[in-house]
C-alpha positions in Angstrom: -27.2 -3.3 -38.7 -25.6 -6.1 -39.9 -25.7 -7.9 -36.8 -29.8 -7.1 -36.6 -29.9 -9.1 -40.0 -28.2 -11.9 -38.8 -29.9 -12.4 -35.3 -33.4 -12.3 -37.4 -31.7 -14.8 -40.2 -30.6 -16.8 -37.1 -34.3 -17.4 -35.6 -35.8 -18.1 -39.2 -33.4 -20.8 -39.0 -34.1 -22.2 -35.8 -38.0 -22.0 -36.6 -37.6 -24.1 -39.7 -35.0 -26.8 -37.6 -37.8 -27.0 -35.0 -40.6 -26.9 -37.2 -42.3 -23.9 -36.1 -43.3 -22.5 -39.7 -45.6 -19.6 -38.7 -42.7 -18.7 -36.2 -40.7 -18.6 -39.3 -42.7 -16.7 -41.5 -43.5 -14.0 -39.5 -39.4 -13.5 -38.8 -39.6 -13.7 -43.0 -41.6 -11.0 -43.3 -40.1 -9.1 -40.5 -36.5 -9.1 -42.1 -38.2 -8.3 -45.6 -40.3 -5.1 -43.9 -36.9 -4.7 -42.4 -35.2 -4.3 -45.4 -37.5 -2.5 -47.7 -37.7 -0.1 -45.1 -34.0 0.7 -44.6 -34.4 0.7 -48.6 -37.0 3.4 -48.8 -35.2 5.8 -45.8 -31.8 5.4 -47.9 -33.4 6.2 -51.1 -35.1 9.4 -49.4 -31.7 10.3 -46.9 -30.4 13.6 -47.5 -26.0 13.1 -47.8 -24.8 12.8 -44.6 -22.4 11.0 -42.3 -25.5 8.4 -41.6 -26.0 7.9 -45.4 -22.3 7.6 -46.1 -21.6 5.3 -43.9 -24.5 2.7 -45.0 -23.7 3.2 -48.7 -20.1 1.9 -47.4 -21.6 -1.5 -46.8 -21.1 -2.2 -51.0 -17.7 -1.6 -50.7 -16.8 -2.2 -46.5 -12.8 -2.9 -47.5 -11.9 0.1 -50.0 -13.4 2.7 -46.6 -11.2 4.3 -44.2 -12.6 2.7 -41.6 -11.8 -0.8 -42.7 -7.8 0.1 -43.5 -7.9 1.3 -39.9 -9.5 -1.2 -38.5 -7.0 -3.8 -40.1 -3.9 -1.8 -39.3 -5.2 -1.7 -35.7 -5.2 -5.6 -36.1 -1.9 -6.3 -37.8 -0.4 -4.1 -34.4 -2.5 -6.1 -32.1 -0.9 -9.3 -33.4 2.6 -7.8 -33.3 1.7 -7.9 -29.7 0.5 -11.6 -28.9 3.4 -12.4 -30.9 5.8 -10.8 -28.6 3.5 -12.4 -25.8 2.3 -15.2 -27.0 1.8 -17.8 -24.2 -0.1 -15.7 -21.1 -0.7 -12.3 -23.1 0.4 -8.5 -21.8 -2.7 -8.7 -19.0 -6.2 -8.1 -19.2 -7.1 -4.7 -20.5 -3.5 -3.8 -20.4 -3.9 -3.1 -24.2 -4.0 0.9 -24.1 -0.9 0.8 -22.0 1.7 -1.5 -24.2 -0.2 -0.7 -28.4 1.6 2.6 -28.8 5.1 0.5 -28.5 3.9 -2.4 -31.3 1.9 0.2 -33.5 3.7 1.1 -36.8 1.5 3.8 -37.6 2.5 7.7 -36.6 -1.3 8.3 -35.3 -0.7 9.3 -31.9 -4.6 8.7 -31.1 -5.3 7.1 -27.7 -6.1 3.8 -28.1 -8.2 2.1 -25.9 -9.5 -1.4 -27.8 -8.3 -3.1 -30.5 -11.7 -2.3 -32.3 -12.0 -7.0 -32.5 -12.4 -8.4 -29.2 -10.8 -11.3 -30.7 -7.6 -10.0 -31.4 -7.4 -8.1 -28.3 -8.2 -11.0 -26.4 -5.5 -13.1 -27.6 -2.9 -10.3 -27.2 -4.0 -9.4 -23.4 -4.7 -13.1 -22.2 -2.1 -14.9 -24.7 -2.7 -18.9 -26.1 -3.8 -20.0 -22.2 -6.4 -17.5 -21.8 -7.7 -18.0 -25.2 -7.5 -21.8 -24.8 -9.2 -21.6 -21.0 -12.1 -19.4 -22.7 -12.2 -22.2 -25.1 -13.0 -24.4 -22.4 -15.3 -22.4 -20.6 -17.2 -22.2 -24.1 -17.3 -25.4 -24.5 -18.9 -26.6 -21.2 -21.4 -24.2 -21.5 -22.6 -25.0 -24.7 -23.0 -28.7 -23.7 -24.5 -27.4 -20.6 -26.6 -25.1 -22.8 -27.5 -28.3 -25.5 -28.1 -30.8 -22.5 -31.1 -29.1 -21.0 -32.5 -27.7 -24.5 -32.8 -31.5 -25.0 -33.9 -32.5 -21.8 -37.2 -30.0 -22.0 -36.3 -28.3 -18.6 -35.3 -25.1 -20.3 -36.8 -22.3 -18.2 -38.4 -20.3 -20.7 -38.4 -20.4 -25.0 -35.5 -17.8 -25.0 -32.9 -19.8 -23.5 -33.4 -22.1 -26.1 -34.8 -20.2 -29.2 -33.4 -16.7 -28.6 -30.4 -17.1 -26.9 -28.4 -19.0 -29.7 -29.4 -16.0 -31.7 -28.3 -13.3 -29.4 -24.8 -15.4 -28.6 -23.7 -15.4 -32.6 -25.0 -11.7 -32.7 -23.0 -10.7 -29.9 -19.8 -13.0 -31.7 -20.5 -11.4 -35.0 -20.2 -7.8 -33.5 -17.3 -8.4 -31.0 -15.7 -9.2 -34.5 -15.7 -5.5 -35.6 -16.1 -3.9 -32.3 -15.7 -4.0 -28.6 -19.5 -4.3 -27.3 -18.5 -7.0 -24.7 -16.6 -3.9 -22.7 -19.7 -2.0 -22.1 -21.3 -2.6 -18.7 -24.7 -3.1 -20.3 -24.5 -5.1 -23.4 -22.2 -7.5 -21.5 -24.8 -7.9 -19.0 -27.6 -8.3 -20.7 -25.8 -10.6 -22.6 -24.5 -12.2 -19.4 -28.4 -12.7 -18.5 -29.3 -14.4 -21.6 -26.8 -16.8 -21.3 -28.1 -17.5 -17.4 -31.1 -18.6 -19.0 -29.9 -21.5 -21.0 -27.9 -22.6 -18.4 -29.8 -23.0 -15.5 -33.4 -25.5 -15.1 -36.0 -24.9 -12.9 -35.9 -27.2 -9.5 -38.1 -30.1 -9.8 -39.0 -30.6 -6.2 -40.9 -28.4 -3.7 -37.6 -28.5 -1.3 -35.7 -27.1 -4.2 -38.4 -24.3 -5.2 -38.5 -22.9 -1.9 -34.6 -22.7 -1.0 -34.1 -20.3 -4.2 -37.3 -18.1 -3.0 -35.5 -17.4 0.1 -32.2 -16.6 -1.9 -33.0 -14.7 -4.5 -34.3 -11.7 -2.4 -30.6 -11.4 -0.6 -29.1 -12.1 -3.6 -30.9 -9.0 -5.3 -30.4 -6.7 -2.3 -26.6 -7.4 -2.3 -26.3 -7.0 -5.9 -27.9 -4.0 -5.2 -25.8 -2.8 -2.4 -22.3 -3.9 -4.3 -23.5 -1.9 -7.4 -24.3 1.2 -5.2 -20.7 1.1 -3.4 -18.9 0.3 -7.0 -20.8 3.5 -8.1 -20.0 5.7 -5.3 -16.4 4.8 -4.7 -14.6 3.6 -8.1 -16.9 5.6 -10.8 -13.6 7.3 -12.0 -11.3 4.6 -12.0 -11.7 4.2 -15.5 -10.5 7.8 -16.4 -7.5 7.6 -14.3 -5.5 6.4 -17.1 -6.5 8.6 -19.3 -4.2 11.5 -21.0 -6.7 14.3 -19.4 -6.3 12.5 -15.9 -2.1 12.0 -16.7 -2.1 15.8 -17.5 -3.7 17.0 -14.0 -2.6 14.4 -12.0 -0.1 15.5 -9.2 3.5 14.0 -9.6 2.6 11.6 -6.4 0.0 10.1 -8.6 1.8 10.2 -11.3 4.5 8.1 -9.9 2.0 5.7 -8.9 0.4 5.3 -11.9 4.2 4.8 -13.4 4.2 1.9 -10.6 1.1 0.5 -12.0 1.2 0.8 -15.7 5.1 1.2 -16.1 4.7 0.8 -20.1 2.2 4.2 -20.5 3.9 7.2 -22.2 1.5 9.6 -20.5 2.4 9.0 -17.3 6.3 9.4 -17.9 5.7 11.9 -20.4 3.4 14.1 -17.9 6.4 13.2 -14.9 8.8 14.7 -16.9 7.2 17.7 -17.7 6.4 18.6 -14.1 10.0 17.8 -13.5 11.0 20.0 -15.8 8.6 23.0 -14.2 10.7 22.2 -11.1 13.4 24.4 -13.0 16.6 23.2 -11.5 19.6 21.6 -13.0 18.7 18.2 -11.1 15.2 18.6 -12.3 15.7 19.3 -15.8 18.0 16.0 -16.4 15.4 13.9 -14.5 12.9 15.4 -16.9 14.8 14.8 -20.0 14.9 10.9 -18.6 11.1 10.9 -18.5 10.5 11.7 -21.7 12.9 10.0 -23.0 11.4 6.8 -21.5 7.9 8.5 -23.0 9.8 8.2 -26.6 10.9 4.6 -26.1 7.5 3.8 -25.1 5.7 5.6 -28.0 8.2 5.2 -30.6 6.5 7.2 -33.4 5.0 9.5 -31.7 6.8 12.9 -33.3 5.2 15.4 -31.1 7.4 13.5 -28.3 10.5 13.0 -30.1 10.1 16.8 -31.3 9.7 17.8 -27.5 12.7 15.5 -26.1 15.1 17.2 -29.0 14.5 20.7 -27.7 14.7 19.5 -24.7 17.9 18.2 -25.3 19.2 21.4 -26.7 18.3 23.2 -23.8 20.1 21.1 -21.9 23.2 21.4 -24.4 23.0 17.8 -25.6 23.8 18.6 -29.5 24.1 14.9 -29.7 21.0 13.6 -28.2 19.0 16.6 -30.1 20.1 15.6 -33.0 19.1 12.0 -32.8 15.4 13.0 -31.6 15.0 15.5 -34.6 16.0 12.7 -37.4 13.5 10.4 -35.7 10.8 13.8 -36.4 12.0 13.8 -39.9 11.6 10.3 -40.5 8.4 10.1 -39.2 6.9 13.9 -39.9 9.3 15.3 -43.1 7.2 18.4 -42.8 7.5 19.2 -39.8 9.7 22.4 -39.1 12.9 21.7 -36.8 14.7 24.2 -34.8 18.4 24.6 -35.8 21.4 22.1 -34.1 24.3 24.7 -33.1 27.6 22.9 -35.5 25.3 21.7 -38.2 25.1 22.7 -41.8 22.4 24.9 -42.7 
């Protein structure tokens, strides 16, 4: 909503900088309809979620949302700061926040809810400073053929300013550049204000001839992407960890050796193995799971009676004072030697 707001504030301004005053007050009266509007629906909204959540734009900081979202932040740094030059790896954030968070939420994490802050934390001070760069020649790019009048149409240079700052203002509290279709649409847009249209009949006609291939091969590579890799995305999820077959779960360790899932999920098909061999080699999974989600009770619970199965008073002990530290109320099954 917000970021509506500001892509229409945007435009008024660029009408008045070029001088195109009906322009500008017809995007006047649009955000003022706009607003009166959302004024009259709120005024008339029965309580609900909806309703809640717009009245929480007087006070965004004192909601729940905005605590989380800031805690989620203050983690995400912890990371870049352990990996500050090149970053953990792009989208390798779900796989290495449950080791930096300092929250006990064992919620699956899959964005940092700020592309910002994830971005610096995956990609580290050279990716940041190379999308810096890549910025920066496109906006000159961009401002070079605004001035020179070869823009191809009025949206590369009137509406895709706009939809570039709405796009920055909402990657600030979100993660819209990770869906498939904003970031291409956005991706579009962007093709507008950097290309001009070929000034020559040579150069009109060589496009012509391109652009068909071009489309079918998108085509054909979008079709193939679909049919083959459509679940690769839920392969490292925790529903695709807990089916997965201990083959794929050892490659998936080989992959992404810092997710707690995947040793978590080894160990517990170790364990069903039901062998003395087995049982230790599942106790090492999970213990691995721990070190890799270190507040995580529900795992700490599970490695201490584990551990006491196993006949390792010592080690079960150690796992159920991490539960008490992090979950006091949480009900602990007794140690064999300790005080009641």
């Amino acid at each position: 909503m917000l970021a509506f707001f500001l892509g229409l504030g945007t435009l008024c301004v660029g009408s008045l900088l070029r001088r195109r005053f009906r322009t500008m007050l017809a995007l006047i009266a649009a955000l003022a309809i706009a607003a009166a509007a959302l004024t009259a629906a709120f005024d008339r909204m029965p309580a609900s979620e909806a309703r809640d959540r717009i009245a929480s734009l007087v006070q965004p900081h004192q909601t729940l949302s905005a605590h989380y979202r800031l805690q989620t932040w203050r983690d995400t740094l912890r990371i870049w700061n352990a990996h500050s030059s090149a970053g953990v790896g792009a989208n390798a954030f779900r796989m290495v926040y449950p080791l930096f968070r300092t929250t006990s939420d064992s919620a699956f994490m899959t964005h940092a809810e700020n592309a910002y802050v994830q971005s610096l934390a995956e990609k580290g001070l050279i990716g940041a400073l190379l999308m810096a760069l890549l910025i920066l020649a496109a906006s000159r790019q961009a401002r070079a053929i605004g001035r020179s009048g070869t823009a191809p149409t009025a949206v590369a240079s009137f509406g895709v300013p706009a939809a570039c700052l709405i796009a920055a203002f909402n990657a600030a509290f979100d993660f819209p550049l990770h869906t498939p279709l904003y970031a291409g649409v956005l991706s579009v847009l962007a093709a507008l204000s950097l290309s001009a249209p070929a000034d020559s009949r040579a150069e009109r006609e060589e496009p012509a001839r391109i652009v068909p291939f071009s489309l079918v091969a998108g085509l054909l590579a979008a079709l193939v992407f679909g049919l083959t890799l459509k679940p690769m995305h839920l392969r490292d999820t925790p529903r695709a960890a807990r089916s997965a077959t201990p083959d794929q779960l050892a490659r998936a360790i080989a992959w992404a050796p810092t997710s707690w899932q995947d040793w978590y999920s080894f160990g517990r098909q170790a364990c069903l193995m039901n062998s003395p061999e087995s049982w230790a080699l599942g106790e090492r999974c999970i213990a691995q799971a721990a070190a890799y989600d270190p507040n995580n009770y529900r795992l700490w619970l599970e490695l201490g009676k584990l551990r006491l199965h196993l006949g390792d008073r010592a080690g079960a002990r150690q796992a159920f004072e991490r539960v008490r530290a992090l979950r006091a109320w949480v009900p602990l099954p007794p140690v064999p030697g300790d005080a009641p």
